[in-house]
C-alpha positions in Angstrom: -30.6 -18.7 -7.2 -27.7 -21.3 -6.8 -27.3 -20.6 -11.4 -27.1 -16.7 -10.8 -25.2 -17.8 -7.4 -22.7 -19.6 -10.1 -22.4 -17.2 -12.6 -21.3 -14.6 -10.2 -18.7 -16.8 -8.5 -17.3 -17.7 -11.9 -17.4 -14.0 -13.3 -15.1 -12.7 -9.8 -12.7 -15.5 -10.5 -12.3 -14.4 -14.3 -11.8 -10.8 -12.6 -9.2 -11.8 -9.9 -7.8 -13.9 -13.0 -7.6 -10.8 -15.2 -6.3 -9.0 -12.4 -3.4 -11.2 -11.8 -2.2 -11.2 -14.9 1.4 -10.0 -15.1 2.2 -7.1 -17.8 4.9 -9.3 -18.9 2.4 -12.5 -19.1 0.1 -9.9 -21.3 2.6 -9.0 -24.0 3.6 -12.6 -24.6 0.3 -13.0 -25.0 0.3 -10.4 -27.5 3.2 -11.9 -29.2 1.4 -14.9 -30.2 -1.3 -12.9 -31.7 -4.2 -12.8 -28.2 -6.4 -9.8 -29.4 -8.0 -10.7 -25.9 -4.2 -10.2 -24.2 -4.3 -6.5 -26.0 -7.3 -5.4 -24.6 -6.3 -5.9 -21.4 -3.4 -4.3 -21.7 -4.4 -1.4 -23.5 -7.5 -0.8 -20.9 -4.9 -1.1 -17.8 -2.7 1.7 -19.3 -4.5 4.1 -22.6 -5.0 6.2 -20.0 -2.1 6.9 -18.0 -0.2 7.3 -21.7 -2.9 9.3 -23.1 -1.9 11.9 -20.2 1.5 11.1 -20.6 1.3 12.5 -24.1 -1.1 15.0 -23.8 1.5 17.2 -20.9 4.1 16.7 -24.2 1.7 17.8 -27.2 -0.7 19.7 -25.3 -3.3 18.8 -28.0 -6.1 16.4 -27.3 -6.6 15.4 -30.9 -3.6 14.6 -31.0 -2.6 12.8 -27.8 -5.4 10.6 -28.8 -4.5 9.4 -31.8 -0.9 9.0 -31.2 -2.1 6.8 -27.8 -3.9 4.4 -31.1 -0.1 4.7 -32.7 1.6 3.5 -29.3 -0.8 0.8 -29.0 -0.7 -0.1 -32.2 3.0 -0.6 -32.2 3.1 -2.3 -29.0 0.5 -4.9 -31.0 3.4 -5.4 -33.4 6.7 -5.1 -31.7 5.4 -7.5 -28.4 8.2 -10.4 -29.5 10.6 -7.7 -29.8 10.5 -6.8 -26.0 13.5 -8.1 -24.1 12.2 -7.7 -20.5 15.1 -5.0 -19.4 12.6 -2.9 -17.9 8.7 -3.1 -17.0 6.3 -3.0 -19.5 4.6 0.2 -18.2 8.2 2.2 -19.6 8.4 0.5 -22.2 5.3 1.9 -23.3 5.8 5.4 -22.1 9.2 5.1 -24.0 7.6 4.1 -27.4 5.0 7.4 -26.3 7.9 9.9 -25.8 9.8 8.9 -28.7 5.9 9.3 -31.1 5.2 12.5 -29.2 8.4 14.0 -29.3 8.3 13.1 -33.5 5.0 15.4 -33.9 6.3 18.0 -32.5 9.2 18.2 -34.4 6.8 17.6 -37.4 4.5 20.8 -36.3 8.0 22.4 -36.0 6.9 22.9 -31.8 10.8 23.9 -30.4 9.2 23.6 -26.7 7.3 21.5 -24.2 5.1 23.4 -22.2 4.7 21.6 -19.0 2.1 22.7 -16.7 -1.0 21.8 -14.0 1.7 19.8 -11.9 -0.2 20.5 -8.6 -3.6 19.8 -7.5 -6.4 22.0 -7.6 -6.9 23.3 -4.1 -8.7 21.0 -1.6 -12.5 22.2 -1.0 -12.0 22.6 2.7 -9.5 24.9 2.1 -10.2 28.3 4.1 -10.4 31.3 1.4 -6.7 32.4 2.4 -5.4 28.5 2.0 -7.1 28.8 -1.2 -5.4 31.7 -2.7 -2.1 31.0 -1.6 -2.3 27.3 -3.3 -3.6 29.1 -6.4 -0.9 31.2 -6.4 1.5 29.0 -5.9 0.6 26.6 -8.6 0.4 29.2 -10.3 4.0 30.2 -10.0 5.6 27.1 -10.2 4.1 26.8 -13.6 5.4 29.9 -14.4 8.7 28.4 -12.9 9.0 25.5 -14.5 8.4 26.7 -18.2 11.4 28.7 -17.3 13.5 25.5 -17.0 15.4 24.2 -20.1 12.9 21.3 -22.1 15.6 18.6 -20.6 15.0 19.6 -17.0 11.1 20.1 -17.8 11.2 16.4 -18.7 12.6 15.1 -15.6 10.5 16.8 -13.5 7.8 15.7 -15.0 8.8 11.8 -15.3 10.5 11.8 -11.5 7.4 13.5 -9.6 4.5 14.2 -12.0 4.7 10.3 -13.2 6.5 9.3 -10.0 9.2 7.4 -12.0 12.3 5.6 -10.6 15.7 6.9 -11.9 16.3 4.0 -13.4 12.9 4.0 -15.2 13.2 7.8 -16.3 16.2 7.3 -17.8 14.8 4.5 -19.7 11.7 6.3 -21.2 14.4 9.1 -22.3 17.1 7.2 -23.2 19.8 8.3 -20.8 22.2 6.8 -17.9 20.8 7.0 -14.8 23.8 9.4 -13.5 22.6 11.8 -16.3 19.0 11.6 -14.8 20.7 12.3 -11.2 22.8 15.3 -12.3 19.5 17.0 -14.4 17.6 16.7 -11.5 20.0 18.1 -9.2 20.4 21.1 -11.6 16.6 21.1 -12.0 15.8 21.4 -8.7 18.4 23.7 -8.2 17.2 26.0 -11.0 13.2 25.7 -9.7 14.4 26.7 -6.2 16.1 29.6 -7.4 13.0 30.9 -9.9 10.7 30.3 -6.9 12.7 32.3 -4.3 12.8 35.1 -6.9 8.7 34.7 -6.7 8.9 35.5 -2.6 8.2 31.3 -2.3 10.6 29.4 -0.2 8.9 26.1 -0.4 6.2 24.1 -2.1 4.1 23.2 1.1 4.1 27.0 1.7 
């Protein structure tokens, strides 16, 4: 009892160590070659990139294997990271950029950008129901509407719930650039969704 007593003690403190493990303390870890430091990393975020990508590429094959390219990459640029924004964007940075490169090389001129709200809530009455649906269904509609650039910071501001600051790292942009797309964005989505009859998303 007090050996399997001991084994689970010391397998919650390697958890609670794992778990406070900075980002940052992970890729210098990488940078010295810690295949053990990768793992970690990639299991904390291969999936938040893989969906990332796939709302880019729409094309699961392919998010998937560009998720191993990111990764990969990461495994091989860690020394190269110069700490000017969290590791989490940096990643989603290197994602964009690999994304954005396979569609060009499919010869893909748009983004299609869509399922940005949930799927109605089982309690829902059937009336509650239909009116989410159909207005998930409309801002879909809406927002492929938008220019690619507003797209984009829709997606990174509330989809991925992204600072400023971090969107206009992953893209590559000032933050007053970020500001004045998403005024125009929202601006643009408001106007397409009044044209639909919807005054506001919580409708």
């Amino acid at each position: 009892m007090q050996t399997a007593f001991a084994i689970k003690t010391a397998a919650r403190h390697c958890v609670l160590a794992v778990q406070a493990t900075s980002d940052e303390m992970l890729i210098d870890g990488i940078a010295d070659g810690e295949k053990s430091a990768m793992h970690i990393l990639y299991a904390r975020h291969h999936v938040r990139t893989y969906r990332f990508i796939l709302r880019i590429v729409r094309d699961t094959t392919l998010a998937e294997d560009l998720v191993s390219q990111v990764f990969l990459d990461v495994w091989r640029t860690a020394s190269q990271f110069e700490r000017r924004c969290q590791v989490s964007t940096w990643i989603l940075s290197i994602a964009r950029f690999k994304a954005l490169s396979a569609l060009r090389q499919r010869r893909f001129e748009d983004i299609e950008q869509d399922e940005v709200l949930q799927i109605a809530d089982d309690r829902d009455d059937p009336e509650t129901a239909f009116n989410r649906a159909r207005t998930s269904d409309v801002l879909r509609t809406c927002l492929k509407k938008l220019s690619p650039a507003h797209r984009e910071v829709i997606e990174l501001v509330y989809y991925h719930e992204m600072s400023v600051e971090e969107a206009g790292r992953v893209i590559g942009i000032p933050q007053a650039t970020v500001k004045t797309r998403m005024f125009y964005a929202r601006k643009a989505l408001a106007g397409l969704l009044r044209n639909e009859g919807i005054d506001s998303l919580a409708a």
